[in-house]
C-alpha positions in Angstrom: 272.9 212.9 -29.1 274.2 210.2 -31.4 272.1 207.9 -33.2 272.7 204.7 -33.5 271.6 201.8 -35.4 272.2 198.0 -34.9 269.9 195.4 -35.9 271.2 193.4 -33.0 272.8 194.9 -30.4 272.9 191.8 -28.1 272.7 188.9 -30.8 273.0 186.1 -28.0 270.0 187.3 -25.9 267.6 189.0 -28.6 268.2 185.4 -30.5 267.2 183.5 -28.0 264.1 185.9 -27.0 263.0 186.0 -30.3 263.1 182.2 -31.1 261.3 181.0 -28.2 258.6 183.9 -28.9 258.1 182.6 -32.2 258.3 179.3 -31.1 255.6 179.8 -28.2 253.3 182.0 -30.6 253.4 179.4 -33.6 252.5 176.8 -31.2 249.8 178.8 -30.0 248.6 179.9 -33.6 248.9 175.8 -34.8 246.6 174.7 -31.8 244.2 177.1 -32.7 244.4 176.3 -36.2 244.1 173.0 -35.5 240.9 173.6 -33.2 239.0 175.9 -35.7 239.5 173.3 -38.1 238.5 170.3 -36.7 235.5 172.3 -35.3 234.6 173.3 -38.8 235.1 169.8 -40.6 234.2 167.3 -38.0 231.4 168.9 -35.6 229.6 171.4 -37.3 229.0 169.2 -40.4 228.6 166.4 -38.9 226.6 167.4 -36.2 224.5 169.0 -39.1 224.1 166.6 -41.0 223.3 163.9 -38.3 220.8 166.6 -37.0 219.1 167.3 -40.5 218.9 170.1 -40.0 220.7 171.8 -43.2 219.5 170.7 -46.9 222.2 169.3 -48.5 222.5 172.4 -50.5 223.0 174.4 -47.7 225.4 172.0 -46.5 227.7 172.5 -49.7 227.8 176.6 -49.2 228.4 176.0 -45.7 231.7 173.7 -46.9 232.8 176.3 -49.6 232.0 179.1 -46.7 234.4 176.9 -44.8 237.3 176.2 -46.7 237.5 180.1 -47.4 237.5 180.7 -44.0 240.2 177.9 -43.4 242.3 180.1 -45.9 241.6 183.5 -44.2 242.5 181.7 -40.9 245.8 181.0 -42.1 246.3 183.9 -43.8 245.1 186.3 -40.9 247.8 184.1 -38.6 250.9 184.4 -40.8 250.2 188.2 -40.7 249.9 187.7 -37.0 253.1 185.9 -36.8 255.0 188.8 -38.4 253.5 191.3 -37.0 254.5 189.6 -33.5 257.9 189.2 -34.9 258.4 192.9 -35.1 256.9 193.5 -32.1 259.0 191.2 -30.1 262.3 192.2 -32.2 261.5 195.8 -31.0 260.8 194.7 -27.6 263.6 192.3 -27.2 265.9 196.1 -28.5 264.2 198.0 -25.7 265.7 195.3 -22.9 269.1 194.7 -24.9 269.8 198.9 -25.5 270.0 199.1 -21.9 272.3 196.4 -21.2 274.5 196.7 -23.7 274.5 200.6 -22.6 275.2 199.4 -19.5 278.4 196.8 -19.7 279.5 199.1 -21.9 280.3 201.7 -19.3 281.4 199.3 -16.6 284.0 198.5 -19.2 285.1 201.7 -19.5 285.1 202.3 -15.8 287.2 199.1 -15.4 289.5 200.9 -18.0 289.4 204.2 -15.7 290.5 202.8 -13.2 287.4 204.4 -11.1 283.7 204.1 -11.3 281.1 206.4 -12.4 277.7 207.3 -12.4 275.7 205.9 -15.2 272.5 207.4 -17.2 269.8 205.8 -19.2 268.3 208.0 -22.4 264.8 208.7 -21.3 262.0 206.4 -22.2 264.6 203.5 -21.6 263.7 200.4 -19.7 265.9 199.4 -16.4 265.7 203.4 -14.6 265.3 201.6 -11.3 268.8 199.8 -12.1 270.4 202.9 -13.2 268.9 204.6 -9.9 270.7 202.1 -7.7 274.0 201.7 -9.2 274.1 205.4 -9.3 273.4 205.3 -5.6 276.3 202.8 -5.0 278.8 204.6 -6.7 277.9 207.5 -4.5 278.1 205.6 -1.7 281.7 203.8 -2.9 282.6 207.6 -4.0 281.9 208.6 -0.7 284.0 206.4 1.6 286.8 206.6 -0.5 286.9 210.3 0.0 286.6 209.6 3.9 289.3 207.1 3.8 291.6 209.3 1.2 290.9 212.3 3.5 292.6 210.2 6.3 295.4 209.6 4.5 294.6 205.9 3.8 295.3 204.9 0.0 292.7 202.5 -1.4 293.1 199.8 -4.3 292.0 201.6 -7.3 289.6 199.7 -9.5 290.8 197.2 -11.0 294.5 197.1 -10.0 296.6 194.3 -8.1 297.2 195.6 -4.5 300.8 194.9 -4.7 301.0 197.0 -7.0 299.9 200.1 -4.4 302.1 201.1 -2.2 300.5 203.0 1.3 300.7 206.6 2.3 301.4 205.8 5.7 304.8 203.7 4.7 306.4 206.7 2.8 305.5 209.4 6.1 306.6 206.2 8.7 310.6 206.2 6.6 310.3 209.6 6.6 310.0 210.5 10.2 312.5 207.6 10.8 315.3 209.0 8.5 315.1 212.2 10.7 315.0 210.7 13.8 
């Protein structure tokens, strides 16, 4: 087996996939952000400090205790944010390894002239895809080796049909040339 290495193998889909994941997830990660924060600087204090319930020493650690938290926040989501930005880079190569496996050998089946079945390496995503083209080539493989056993010529893949000429013609001018 060859291995190969692309850091994009579709760059059209896995750019698009990965920019609207880390749109969605930074969005995500800002509203909760924003949230924590406003829960930390508007209602806990206040409600606190409206309540008397906190000294106003206690108050002060519970700000410092606060703002460090802020920065742990923040720091805690940027780790989050590129450690879903591998993980989606890797998923959006599990979907795109497949597909580009997959055009791949229709274009050389276009370039055949015939098709053939097609395998995915195991572990890959899209089996059930695999499992029923496979089944329609057999199928396509199938009537054309009915309709070539009854001496009917069919359109290869790919070609003009003018460009095919019958079986049938060529035995018709032959029987009538020795008529």
């Amino acid at each position: 087996m060859r291995f190969r290495w692309r850091v994009l193998i579709q760059p059209g889909f896995q750019t698009w996939f990965l920019s609207r994941f880390m749109i969605y997830l930074g969005t995500l990660l800002l509203l909760l952000g924003a949230g924590i924060y406003a829960w930390i600087k508007i209602v806990d204090q206040t409600m606190f400090r409206l309540l008397g319930l906190i000294s106003p020493s206690a108050l002060e650690l519970l700000k410092m205790n606060s703002d460090k938290a802020t920065k742990v926040f923040f720091i805690v989501a940027f780790a989050l944010i590129a450690v879903t930005a591998f993980a989606s880079f890797v998923f959006s190569r599990r979907i795109a390894g497949p597909l580009f496996a997959f055009i791949r050998h229709l274009k050389r089946c276009e370039q055949n002239g015939r098709l053939e079945e097609f395998y995915l390496r195991k572990g890959d995503l899209f089996v059930d895809l695999t499992d029923s083209f496979n089944r329609m080539v057999q199928k396509i493989n199938s009537v054309q080796a009915e309709k070539s056993s009854k001496n009917i010529t069919l359109k290869p893949f790919g070609m003009d049909i003018s460009d095919v000429e019958p079986k049938t013609s060529s035995l018709n001018r032959r029987r009538k040339r020795n008529h």
